[in-house]
TORTORLO-699108 format. One record per residue: y, x, z of N, C-alpha, C in turn. Coordinates in steps of 0.2 Angstrom, whole numbers, padded with zeros to 4 digits, always signed. Each point is the difference from the previous one (the first is absolute). Example, Ala and Ser with C-alpha at 12.3 -4.5 7.8 and 13.67 -1.06 7.14 Angstrom:
<pts>
-0028+0066+0039+0006-0004+0000+0006+0004+0000
+0005-0002-0004+0006+0004+0001+0005-0004+0003
</pts>
This chain:
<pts>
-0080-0045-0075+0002+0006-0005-0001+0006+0003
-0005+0006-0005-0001+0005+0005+0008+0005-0002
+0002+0004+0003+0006+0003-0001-0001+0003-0005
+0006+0004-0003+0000+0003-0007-0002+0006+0003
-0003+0004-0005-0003+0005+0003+0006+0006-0003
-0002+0008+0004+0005+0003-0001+0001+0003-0005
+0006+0003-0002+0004-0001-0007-0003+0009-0003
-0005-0003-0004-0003+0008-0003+0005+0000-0007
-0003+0006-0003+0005+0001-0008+0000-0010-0005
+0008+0003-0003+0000-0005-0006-0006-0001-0002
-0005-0006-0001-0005-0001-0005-0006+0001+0002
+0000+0004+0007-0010+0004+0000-0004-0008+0004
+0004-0003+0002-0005-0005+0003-0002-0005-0007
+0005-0001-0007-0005-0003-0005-0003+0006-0005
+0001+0007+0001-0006+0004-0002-0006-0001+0003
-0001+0002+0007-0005-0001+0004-0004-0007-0001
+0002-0006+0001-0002-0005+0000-0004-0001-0010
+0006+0003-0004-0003+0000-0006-0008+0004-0001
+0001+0006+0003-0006+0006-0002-0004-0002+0003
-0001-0005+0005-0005-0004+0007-0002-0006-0004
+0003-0003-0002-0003-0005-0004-0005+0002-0006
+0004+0004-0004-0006+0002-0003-0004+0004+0001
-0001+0002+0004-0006+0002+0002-0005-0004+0002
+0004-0006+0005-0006-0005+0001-0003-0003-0007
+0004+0000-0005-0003-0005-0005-0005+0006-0004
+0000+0006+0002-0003+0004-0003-0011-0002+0001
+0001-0007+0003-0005-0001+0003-0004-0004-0006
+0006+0001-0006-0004-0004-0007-0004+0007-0004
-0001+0008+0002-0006+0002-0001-0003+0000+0004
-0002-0005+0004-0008-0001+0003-0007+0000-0002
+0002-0003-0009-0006-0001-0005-0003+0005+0001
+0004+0005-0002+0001+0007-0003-0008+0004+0005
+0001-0001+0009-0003+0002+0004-0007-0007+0001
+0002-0003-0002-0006-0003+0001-0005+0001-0006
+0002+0001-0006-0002+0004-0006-0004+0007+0001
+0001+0003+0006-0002+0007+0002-0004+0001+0005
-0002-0007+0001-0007+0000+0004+0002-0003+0007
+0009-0003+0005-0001-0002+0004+0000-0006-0001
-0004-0005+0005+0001-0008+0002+0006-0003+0000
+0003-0005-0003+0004-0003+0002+0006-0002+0005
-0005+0001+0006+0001-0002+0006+0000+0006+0004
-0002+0006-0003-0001+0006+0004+0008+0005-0004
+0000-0001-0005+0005+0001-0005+0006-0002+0003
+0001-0005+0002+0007-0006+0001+0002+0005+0006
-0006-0001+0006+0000+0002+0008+0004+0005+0000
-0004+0007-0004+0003+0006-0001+0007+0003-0001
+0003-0005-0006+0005-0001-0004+0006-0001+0004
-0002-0006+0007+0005-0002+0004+0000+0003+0005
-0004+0006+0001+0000+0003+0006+0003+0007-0002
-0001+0002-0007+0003+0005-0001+0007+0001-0001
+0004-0006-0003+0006-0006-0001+0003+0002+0008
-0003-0004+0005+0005+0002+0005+0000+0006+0005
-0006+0005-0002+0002+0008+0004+0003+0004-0004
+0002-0002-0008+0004+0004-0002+0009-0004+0002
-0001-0006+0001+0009-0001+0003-0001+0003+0006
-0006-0002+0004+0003+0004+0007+0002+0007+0000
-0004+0004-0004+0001+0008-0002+0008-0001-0005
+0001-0004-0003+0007+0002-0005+0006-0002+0005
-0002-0006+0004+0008-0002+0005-0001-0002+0007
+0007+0002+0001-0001-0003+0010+0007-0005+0001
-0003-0004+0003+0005-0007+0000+0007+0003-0001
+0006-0003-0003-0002-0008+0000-0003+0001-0008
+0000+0005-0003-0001+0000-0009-0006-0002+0000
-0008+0002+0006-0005-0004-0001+0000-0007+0000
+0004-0002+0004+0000-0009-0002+0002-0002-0004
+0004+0003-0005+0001-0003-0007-0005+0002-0003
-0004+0007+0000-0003+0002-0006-0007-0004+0001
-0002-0004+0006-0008-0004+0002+0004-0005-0003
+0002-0005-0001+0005-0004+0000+0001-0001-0009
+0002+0003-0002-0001+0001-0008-0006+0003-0004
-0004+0003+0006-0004+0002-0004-0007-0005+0002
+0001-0005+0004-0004-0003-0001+0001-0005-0006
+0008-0004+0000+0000-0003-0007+0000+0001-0004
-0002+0009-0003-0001+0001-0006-0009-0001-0001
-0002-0001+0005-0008+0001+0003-0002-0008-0003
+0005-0002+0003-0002-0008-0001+0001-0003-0009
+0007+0004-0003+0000+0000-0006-0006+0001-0005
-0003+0004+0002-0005+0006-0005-0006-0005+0003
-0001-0001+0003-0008-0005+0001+0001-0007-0001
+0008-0003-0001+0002-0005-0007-0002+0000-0005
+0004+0008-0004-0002-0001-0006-0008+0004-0003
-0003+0001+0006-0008+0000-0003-0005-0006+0001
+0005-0006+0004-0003-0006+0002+0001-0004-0008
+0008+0002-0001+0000-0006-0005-0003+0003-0007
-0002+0004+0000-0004+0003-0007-0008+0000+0001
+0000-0002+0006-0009+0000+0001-0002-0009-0003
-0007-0001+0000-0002-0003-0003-0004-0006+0004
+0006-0003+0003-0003-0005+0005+0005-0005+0002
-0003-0005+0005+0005-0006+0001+0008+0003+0004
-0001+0006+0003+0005+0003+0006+0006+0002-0005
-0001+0001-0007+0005+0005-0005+0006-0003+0002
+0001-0007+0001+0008-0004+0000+0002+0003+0007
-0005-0001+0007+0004+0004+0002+0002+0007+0003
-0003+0004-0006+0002+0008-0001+0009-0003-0002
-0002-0002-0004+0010-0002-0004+0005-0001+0005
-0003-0004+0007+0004-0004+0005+0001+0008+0005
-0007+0003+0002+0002+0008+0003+0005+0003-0001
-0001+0002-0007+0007+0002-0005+0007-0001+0003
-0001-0007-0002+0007-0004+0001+0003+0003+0006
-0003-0002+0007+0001-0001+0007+0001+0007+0001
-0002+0006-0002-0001+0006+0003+0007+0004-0005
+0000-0004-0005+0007+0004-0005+0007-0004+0004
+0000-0006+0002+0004-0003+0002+0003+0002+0007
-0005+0003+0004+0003+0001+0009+0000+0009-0001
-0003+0004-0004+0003+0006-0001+0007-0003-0004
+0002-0003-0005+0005+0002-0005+0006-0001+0005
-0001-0004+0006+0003-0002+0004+0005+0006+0003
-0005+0005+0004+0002+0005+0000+0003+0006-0002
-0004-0001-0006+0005+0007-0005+0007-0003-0004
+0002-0009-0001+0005-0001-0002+0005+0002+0007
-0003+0000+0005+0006+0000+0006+0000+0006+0000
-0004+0005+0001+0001+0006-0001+0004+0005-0004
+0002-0004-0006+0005+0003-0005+0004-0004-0001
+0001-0007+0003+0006-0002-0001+0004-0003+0007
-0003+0002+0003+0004+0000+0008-0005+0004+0003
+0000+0005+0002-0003+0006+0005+0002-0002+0007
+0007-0003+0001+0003-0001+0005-0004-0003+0005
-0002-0008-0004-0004-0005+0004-0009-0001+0000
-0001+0008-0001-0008+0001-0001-0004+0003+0006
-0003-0006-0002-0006+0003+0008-0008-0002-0001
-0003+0000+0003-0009-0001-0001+0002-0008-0001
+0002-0002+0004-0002-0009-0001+0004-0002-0009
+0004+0007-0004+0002-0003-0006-0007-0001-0005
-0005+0001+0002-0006+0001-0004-0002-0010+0002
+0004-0003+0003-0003-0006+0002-0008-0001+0002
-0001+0004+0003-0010+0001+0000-0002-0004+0009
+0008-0002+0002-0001-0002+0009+0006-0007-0004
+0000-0006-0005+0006-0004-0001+0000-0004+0006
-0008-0002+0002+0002-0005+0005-0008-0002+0001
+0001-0004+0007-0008-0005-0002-0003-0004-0004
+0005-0005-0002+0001-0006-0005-0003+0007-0005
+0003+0003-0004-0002+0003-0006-0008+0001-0001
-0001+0005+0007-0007+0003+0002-0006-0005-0001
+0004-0005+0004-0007-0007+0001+0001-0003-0011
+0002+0000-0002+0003-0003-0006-0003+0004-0007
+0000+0007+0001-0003+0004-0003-0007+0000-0001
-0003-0001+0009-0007+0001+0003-0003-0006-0003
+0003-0005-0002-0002-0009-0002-0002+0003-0007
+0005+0001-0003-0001+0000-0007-0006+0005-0002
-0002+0005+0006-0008+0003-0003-0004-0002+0003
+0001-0004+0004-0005-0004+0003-0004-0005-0004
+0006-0004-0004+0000-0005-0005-0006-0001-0005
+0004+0010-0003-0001+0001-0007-0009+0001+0002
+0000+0004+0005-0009+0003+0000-0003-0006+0001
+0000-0007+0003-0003-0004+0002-0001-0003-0006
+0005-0005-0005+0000-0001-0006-0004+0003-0005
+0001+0008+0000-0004+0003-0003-0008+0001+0000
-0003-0001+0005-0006-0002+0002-0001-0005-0004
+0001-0006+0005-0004-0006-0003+0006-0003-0005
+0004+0002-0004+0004-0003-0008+0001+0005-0002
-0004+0006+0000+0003+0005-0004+0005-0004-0007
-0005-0004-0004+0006-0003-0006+0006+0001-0001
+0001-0001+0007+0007-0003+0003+0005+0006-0001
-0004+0007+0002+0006+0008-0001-0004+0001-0006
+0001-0002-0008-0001+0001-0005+0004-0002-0005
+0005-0004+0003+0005-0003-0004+0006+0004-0004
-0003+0005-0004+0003+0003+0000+0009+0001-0004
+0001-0005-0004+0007-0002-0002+0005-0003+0008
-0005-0002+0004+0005+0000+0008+0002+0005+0002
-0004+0004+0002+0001+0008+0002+0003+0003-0004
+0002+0000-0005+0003+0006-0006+0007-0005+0004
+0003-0007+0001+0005-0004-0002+0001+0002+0007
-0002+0002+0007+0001+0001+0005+0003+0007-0001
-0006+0004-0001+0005+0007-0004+0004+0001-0002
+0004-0005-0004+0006+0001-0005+0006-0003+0006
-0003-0005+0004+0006+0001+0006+0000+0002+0005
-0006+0005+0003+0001+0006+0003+0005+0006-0005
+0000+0001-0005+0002+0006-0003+0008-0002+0000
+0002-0008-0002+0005-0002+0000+0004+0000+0006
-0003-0001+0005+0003+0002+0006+0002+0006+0004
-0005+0004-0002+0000+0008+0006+0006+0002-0007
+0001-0001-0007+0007+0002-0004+0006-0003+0004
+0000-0003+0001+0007-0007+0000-0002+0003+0009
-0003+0001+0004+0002+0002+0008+0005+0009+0001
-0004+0003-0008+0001+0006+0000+0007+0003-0002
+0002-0005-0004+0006+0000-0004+0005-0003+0003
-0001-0004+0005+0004-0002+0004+0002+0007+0005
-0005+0003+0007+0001+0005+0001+0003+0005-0003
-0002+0003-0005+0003+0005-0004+0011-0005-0001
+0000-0005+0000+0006-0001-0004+0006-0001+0007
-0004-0003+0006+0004+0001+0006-0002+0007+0003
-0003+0006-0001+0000+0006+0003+0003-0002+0006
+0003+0003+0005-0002+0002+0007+0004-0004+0002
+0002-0008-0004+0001-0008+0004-0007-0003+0001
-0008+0005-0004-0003-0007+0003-0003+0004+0005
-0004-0004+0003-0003+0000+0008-0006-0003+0001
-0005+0000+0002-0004-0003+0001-0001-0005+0008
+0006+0003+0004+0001-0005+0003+0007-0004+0001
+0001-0006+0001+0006-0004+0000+0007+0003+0004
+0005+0004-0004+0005+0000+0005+0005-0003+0004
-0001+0001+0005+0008-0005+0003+0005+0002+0003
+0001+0008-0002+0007+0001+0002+0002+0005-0007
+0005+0001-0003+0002+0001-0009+0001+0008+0002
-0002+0006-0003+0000+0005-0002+0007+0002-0004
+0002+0008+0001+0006+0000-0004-0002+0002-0008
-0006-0002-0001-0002+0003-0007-0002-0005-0002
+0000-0008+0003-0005-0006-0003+0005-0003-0004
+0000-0001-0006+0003-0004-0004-0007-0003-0005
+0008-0007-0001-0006-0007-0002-0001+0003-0007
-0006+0001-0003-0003+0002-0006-0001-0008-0004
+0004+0000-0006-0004-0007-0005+0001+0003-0005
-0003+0008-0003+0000+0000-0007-0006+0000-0001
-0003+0002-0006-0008+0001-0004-0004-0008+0004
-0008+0001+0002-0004-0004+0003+0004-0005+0005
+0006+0000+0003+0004-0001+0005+0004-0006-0004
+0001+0003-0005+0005-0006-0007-0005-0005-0001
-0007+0001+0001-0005-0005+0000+0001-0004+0005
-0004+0002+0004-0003-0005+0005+0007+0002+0008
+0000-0003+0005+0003+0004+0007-0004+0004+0002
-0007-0003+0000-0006+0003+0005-0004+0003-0004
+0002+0006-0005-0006+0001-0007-0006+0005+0004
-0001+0004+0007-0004+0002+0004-0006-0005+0001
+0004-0005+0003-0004-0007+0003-0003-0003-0005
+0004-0001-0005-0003-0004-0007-0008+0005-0001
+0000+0005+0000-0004+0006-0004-0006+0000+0007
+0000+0001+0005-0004-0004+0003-0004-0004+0004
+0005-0004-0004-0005-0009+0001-0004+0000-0007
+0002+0002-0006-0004-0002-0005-0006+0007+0001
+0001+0003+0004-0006+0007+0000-0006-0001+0003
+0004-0005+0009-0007-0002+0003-0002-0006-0002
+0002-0004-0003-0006-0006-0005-0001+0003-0005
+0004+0003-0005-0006+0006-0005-0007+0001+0001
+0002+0005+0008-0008+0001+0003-0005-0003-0001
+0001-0007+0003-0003-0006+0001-0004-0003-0005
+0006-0001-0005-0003-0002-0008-0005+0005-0002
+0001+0009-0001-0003+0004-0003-0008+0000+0004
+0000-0003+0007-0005+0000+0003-0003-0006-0001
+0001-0005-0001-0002-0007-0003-0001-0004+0009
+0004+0002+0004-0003-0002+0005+0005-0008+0000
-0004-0007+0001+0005-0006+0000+0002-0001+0006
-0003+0000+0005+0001+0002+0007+0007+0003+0001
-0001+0007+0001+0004+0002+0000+0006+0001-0003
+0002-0001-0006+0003+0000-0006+0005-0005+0002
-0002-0007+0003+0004-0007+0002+0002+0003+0007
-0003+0004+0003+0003+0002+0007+0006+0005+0001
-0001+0002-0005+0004+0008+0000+0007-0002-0004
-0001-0005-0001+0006-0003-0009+0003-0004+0005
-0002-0005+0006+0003-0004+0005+0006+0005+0004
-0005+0006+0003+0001+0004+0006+0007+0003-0002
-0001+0007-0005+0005+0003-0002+0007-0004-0003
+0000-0007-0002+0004-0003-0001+0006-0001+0004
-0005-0004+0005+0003-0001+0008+0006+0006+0005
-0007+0008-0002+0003+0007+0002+0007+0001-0004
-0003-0002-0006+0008+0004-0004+0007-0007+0001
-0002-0005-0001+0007-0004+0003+0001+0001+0007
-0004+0003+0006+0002-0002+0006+0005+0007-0002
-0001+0007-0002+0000+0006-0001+0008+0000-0005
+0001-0004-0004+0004-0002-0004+0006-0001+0004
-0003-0006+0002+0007-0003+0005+0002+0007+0005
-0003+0002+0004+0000+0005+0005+0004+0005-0002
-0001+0003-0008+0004+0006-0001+0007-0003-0005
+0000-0005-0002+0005-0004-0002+0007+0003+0005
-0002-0005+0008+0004-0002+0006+0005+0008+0000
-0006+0004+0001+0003+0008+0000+0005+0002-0006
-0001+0000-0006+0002+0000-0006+0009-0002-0002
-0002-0007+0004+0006-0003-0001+0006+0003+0007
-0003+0001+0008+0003+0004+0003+0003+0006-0004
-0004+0004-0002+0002+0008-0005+0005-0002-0004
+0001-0005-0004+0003-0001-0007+0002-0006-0002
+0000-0005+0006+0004-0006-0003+0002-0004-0005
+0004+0001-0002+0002-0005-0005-0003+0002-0008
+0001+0008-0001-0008+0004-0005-0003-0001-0001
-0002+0000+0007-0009-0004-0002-0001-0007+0000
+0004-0003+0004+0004-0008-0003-0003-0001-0009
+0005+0002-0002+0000+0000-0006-0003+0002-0004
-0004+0007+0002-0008+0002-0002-0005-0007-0002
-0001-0002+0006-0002-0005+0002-0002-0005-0005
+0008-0003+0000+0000-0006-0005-0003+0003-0008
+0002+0006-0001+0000+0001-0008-0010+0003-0001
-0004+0001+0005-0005+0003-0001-0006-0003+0004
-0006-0003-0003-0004-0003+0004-0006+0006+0005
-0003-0003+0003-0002+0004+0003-0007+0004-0002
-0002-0005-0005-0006+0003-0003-0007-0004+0002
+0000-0002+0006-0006-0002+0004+0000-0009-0002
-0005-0004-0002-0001-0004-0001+0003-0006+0006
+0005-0003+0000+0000-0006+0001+0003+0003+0009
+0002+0003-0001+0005+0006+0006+0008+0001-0003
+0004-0004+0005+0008+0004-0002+0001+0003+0002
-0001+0002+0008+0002+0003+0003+0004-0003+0006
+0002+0004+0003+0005-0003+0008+0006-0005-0004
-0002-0005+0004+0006-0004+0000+0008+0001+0002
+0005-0001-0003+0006+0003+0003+0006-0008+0002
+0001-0002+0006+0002-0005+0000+0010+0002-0001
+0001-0003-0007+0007+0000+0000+0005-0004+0006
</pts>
């Protein structure tokens, strides 16, 4: 984890990141420039070179690393949604850029206003791990090879919209949960209890235990589905399963140190949400 960074006004780190975002996605008038006589390719170049000597010129570390940082996801957003509106086999995965690029910003800006406290660069989850990186890299790996020789195959279009429906189900139900544990969640596993940490089980919490975890495992096979990859789709649906029970049990063992017979009880009356996972075992 890189350290939090240092403590500017209430709010300007989810301004900055917001204004930096859209500015990258501001990359959805590029028609507009390419309509006025430049190339595509000369147009894009310009675009991103103009993009990063005006953050150099607007910030000096650390506000510059947030603002390259978000304003490349917004960069990423805006050449989603001109992907998924063009007229070719790529549009599903413009929908998937979308997703991936609203989801690891949102990450940010929920932390940013709902716990300022425990926010730093790595709350943008853009460094989560290798495993993710390599996992990511597969699924476009996947899509572009299929695409080639079975284009058919990325045309299924009732798959991808159904993929879409549990990415959207997801990145709500991960979001709601953050917002509902405000500066109890974390993005990493506690193991020593805070004077401010209490056990949270009202709203999405009276659903599931794990309603984050839940909202993340339907999000990253979402992807998989809206990308029609099969491959992938069975590896990822394996993978993160695995992640979130080991992940389960891990922050359980914590949980039950903090709060005991609470969350004891929690426990019994509330499942966890994630498929065919209880959770840490408790030997009476």
């Amino acid at each position: 984890m890189a350290g939090c960074m240092a403590r500017a006004p209430p709010g300007s780190e989810a301004r900055l990141s917001l204004a930096t975002f859209l500015l990258g996605a501001s990359v959805l008038a590029l028609p507009l420039l390419t309509h006025a006589g430049l190339q595509g390719r000369t147009g894009l170049a310009l675009y991103v070179a103009g993009l990063n000597a005006l953050l150099l010129l607007l910030y000096r570390p650390p506000r510059y690393q947030i603002a390259i940082r978000a304003c490349f996801l917004g960069f990423v957003f805006g050449c989603g949604m001109l992907l998924s509106f063009s007229q070719s086999s790529w549009n599903h995965f413009g929908w998937y850029m979308c997703s991936l690029s609203l989801f690891h910003y949102s990450e940010y800006l929920v932390t940013a206003v709902n716990n300022p406290k425990s926010l730093s660069l790595d709350s943008f989850l853009l460094n989560h791990s290798l495993e993710y990186t390599v996992a990511a890299l597969s699924s476009w790996i996947e899509f572009t090879l299929e695409n080639i020789f079975w284009p058919e195959l990325k045309q299924i279009t009732w798959l991808s919209a159904t993929g879409l429906l549990m990415v959207v189900f997801g990145e709500c139900l991960r979001k709601a949960a953050m917002f509902t544990a405000g500066s109890n969640f974390n993005h990493v596993v506690q193991n020593e209890k805070s004077d401010t940490h209490t056990l949270v089980t009202s709203g999405v919490y009276a659903w599931f235990r794990h309603p984050s975890y839940v909202g993340w495992f339907y999000w990253s096979i979402g992807t998989q589905v809206m990308l029609c990859n099969p491959v992938c789709g069975v590896a990822y649906a394996l993978t993160v399963w695995r992640f979130f029970r080991d992940r389960t049990e891990e922050e359980e063992i914590s949980l039950i140190h903090f709060f005991g017979e609470e969350y004891l009880e929690y426990k019994k009356r509330v499942p966890t949400g994630l498929p065919f996972i209880k959770g840490v075992k408790v030997e009476l």
